[in-house]
GULO-647454 format. One line per 5 residues: their letters; for each residue x, y, z of N, C-alpha, C. Coordinates in nm, 3 decimals, decimal comma. Layout:
N
a = X/Y/Z/X/Y/Z/X/Y/Z; ...
This chain:
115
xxxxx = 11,026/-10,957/19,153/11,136/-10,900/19,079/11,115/-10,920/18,930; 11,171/-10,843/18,818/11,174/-10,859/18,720/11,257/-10,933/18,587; 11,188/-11,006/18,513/11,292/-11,067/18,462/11,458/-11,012/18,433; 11,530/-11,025/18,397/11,661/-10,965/18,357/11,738/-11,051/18,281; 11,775/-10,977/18,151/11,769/-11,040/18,047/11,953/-10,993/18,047
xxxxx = 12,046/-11,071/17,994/12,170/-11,009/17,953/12,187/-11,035/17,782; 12,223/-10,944/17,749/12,244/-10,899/17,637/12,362/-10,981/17,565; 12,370/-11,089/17,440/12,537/-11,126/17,434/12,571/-11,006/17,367; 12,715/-10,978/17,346/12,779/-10,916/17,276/12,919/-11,014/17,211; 12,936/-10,954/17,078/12,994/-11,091/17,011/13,088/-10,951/16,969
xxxxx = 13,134/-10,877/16,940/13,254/-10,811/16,936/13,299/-10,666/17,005; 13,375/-10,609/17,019/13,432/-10,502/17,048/13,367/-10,377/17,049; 13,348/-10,347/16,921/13,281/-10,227/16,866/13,155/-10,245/17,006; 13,043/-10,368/16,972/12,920/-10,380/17,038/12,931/-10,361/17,161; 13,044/-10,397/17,226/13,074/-10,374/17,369/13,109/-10,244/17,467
xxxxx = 13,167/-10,172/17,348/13,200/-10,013/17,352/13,043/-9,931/17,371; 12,979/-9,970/17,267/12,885/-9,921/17,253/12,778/-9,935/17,373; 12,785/-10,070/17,386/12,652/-10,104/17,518/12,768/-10,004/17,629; 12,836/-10,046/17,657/12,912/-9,922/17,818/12,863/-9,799/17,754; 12,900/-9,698/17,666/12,862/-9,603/17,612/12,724/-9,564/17,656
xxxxx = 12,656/-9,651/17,570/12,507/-9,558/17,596/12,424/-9,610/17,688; 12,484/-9,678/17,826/12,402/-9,732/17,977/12,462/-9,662/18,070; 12,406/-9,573/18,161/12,524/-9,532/18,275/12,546/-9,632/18,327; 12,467/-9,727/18,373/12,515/-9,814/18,412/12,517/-9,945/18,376; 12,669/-9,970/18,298/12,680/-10,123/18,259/12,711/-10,238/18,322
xxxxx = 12,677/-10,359/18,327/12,761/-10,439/18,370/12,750/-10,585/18,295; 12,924/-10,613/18,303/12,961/-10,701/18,202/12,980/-10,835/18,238; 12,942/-10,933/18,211/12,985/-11,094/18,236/13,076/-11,195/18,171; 13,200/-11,169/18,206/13,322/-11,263/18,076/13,307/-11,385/18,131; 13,299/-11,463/18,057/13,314/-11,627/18,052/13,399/-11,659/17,945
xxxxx = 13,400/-11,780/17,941/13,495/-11,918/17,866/13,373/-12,005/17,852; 13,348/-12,095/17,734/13,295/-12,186/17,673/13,328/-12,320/17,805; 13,473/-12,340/17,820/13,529/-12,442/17,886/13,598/-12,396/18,067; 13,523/-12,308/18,132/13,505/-12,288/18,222/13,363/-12,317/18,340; 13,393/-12,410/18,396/13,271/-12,480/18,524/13,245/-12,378/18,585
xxxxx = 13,315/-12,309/18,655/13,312/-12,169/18,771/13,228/-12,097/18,626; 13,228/-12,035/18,563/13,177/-11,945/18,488/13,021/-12,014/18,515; 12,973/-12,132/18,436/12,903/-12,124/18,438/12,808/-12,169/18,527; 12,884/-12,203/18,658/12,844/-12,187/18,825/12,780/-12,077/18,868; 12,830/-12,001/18,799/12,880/-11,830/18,842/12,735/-11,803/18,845
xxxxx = 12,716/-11,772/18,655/12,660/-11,692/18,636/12,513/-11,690/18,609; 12,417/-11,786/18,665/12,268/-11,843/18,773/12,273/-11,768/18,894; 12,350/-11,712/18,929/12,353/-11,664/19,056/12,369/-11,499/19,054; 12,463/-11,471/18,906/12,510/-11,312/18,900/12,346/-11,290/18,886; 12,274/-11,421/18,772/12,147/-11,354/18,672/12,042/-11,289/18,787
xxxxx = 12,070/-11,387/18,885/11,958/-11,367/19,026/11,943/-11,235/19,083; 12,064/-11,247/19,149/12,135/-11,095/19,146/12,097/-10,985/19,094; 12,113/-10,995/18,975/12,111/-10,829/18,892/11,962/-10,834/18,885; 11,890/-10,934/18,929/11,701/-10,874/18,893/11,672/-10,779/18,973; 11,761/-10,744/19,087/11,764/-10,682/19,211/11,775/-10,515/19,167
xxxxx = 11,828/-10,492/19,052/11,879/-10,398/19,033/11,875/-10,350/18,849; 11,722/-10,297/18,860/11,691/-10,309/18,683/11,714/-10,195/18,677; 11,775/-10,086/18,708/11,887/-9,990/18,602/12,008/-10,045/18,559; 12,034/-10,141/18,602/12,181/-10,148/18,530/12,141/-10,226/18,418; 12,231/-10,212/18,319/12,201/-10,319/18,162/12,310/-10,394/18,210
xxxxx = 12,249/-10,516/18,125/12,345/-10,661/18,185/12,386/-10,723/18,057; 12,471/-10,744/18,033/12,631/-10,842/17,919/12,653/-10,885/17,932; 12,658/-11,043/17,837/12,709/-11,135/17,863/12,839/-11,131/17,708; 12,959/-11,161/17,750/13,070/-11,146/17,696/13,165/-11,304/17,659; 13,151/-11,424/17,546/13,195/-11,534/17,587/13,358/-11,493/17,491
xxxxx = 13,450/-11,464/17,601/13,581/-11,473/17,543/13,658/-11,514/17,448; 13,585/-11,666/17,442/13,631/-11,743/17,303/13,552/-11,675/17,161; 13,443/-11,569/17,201/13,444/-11,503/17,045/13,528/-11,420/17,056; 13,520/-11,299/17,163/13,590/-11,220/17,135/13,703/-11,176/17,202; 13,828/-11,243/17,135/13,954/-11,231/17,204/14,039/-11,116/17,226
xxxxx = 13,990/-11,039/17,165/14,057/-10,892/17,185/13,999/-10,829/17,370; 13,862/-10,887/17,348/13,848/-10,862/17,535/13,949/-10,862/17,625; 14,045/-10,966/17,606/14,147/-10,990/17,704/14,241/-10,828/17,709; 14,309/-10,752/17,605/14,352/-10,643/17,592/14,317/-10,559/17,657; 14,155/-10,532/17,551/14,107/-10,395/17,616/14,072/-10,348/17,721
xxxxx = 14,001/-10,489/17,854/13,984/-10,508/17,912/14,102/-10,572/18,081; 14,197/-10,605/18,028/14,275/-10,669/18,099/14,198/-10,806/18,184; 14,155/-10,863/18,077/14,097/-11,007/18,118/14,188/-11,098/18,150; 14,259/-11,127/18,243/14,344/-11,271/18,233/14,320/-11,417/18,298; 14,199/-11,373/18,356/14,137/-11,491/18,371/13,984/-11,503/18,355
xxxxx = 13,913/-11,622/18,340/13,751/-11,591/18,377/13,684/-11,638/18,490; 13,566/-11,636/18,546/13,513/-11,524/18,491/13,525/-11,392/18,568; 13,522/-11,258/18,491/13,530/-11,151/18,530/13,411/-11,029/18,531; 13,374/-10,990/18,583/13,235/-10,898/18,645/13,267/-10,790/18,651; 13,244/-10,678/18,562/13,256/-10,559/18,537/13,176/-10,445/18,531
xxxxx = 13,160/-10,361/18,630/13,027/-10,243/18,643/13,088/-10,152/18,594; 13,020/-10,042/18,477/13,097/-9,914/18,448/12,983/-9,804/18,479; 13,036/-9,697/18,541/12,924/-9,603/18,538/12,953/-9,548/18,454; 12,926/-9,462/18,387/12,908/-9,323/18,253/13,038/-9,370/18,203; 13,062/-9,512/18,181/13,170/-9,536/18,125/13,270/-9,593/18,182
xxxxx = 13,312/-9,555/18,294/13,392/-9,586/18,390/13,383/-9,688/18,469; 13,485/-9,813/18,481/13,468/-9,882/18,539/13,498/-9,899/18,683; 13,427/-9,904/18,776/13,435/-9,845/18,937/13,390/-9,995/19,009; 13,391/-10,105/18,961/13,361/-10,262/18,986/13,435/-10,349/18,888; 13,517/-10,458/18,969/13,587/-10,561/18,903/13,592/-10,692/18,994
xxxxx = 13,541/-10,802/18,952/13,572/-10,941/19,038/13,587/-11,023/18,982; 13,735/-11,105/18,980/13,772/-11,199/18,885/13,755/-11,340/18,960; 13,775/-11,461/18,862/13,783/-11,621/18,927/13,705/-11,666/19,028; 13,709/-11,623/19,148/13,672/-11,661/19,229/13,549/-11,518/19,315; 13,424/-11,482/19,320/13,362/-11,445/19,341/13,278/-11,469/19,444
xxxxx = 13,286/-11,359/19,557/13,230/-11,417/19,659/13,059/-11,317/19,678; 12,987/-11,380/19,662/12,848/-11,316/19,602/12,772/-11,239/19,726; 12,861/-11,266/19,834/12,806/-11,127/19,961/12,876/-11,022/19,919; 12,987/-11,001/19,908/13,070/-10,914/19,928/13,097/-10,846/19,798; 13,028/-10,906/19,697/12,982/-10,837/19,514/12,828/-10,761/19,570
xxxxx = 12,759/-10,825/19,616/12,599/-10,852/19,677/12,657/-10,623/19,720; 12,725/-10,608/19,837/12,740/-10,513/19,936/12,803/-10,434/19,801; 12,896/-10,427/19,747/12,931/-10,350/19,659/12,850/-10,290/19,604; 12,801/-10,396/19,480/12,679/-10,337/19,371/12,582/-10,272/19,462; 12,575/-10,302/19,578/12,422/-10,201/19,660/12,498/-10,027/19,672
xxxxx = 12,645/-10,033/19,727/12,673/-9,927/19,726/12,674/-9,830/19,679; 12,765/-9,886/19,536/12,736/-9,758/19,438/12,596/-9,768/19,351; 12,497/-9,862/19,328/12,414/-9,853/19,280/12,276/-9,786/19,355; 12,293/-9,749/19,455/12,237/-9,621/19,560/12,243/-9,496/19,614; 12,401/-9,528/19,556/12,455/-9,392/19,552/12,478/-9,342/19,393
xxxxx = 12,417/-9,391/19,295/12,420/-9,351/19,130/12,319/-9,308/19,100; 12,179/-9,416/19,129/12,049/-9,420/19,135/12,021/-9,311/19,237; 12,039/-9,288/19,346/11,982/-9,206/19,457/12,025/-9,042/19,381; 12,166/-9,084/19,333/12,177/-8,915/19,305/12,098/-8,880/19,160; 11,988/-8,949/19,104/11,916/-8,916/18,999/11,780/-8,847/19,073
């Protein structure tokens, strides 16, 4: 598999932009002072090597607090896939990594396959 690198993004604008120009994005919100986050996300990184069309984000809340708004963040961490923009994947707090695992295969076979 190939490495897979996530991208930080430190404000708004940058975050618009990475969904914008990836059909397929996906986003990683954390907290500085969250254990589960950074439980989490060794396991999302594993994960997404599985799947090198999608671009990968890492998002740490405590920079950018407007995330919570635009996003409807109210807790962390939160896992966000957008296709052509659209977000069609969401898993907050508690993440169960089969049943993210079966998702991301779905539509990412059925996005990828229809290219």
């Amino acid at each position: 598999m190939t490495e897979k690198h996530f991208t930080m993004l430190s404000n708004l604008g940058d975050i618009e932009t990475f969904i914008e120009q990836n059909k397929l994005a996906f986003l990683y919100i954390s907290r500085e002072a969250c254990s589960v986050c950074h439980g989490l996300f060794p396991q999302v990184e594993e994960l997404m090597k599985k799947y090198p069309k999608i671009a990968t984000a890492h998002i740490k809340a405590d920079q950018v607090e407007e995330i919570a708004g635009r996003f409807s963040v109210f807790t962390v961490p939160v896992l966000l896939l957008f296709v052509d923009g659209k977000e069609y994947l969401r898993e907050a707090r508690i993440v169960h990594m089969d049943l993210f695992h079966e998702k991301l295969d779905q539509i990412y076979s059925h996005v990828v396959g229809a290219n």
